[in-house]
N, C-alpha and C positions, 0 to 999 in steps of 0.2 A: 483324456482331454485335460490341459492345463485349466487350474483355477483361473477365472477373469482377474483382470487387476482390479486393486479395489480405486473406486472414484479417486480421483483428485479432489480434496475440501475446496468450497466455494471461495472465491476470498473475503477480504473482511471489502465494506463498501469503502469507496474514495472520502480522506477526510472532508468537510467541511470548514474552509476559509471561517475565519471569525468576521465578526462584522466589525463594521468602525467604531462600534461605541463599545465593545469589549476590552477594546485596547486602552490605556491610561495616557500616551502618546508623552510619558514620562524617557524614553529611553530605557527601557529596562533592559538588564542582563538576559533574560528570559522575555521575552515579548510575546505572546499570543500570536502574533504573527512570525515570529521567530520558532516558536512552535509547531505550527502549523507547516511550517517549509519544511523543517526536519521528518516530521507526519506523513506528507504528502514524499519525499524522497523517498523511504520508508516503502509506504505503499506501492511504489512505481517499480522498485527492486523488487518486491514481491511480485508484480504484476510481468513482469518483464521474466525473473524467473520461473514461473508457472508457463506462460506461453514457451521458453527454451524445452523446457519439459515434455511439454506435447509436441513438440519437431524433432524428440529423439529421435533416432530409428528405433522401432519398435514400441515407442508410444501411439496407442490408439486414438 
């Protein structure tokens, strides 16, 4: 009998939006909410790639 596959790792949890008052509302080159979009991108490619994964043929 073939070894089981070993688990898929859990992902990491969905970022957290910053609040209003974290921001400086300065314009920065790096904005906390600029950060957070590139985060959340991030995440949803991981998320997206994981689900691809388990609709291989042969993924359980």
């Amino acid at each position: 009998m073939p070894p089981a596959p070993e688990p898929e790792p859990p992902l990491p949890p969905r970022p957290q939006m910053p609040g209003e008052e974290e921001c400086c509302h300065s314009d920065c080159a790096l904005c906390v909410f600029t950060l957070y979009e590139r985060r959340l991108e991030r995440w949803e490619q991981a998320v997206a790639g994981a689900q691809a994964r388990r609709l291989e043929p042969g993924a359980d």
